[in-house]
C-alpha positions, 0 to 999 in steps of 0.5 A: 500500500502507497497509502495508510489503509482504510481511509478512500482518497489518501495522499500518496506517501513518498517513501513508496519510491523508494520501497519500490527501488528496493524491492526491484533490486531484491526481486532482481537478485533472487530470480524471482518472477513477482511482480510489483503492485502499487495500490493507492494515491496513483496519479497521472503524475506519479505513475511515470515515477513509479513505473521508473522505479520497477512498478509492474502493476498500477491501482488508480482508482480514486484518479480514474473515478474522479476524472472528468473523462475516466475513459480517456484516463484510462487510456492515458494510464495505460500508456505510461512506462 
């Protein structure tokens, strides 16, 4: 979680970058197959950072359910790598 659970529309917590570095590193160094998901104050504006920083997997609910056009939010996030 990128967020403090239970609470819908927290900001997203800035040490997740990090986390996430760190945990692309171990997965690296162990072989392993998992994939990173990132569940909580994903936007349009972070999700390039976390997707930089090993992101496989990105939950941005609260940006797309919120969005003037959700479709078309959608699809921007789709093409964020």
């Amino acid at each position: 979680m990128s967020v403090n659970p239970r609470i819908w529309g927290q900001r997203f917590i800035e040490h997740t970058y990090t986390k996430t570095r760190q945990l692309r590193q171990l997965i690296a160094e162990t072989g392993a197959t998992t994939r990173i998901e990132i569940d909580g104050g994903v936007t349009l504006q972070n999700a390039p950072l976390l997707c930089q920083a090993g992101a496989d997997v990105l939950v941005a609910g609260n940006t797309v359910f919120k969005a003037n056009n959700p479709e078309q939010c959608i699809a921007d996030l789709k093409t964020i790598q």
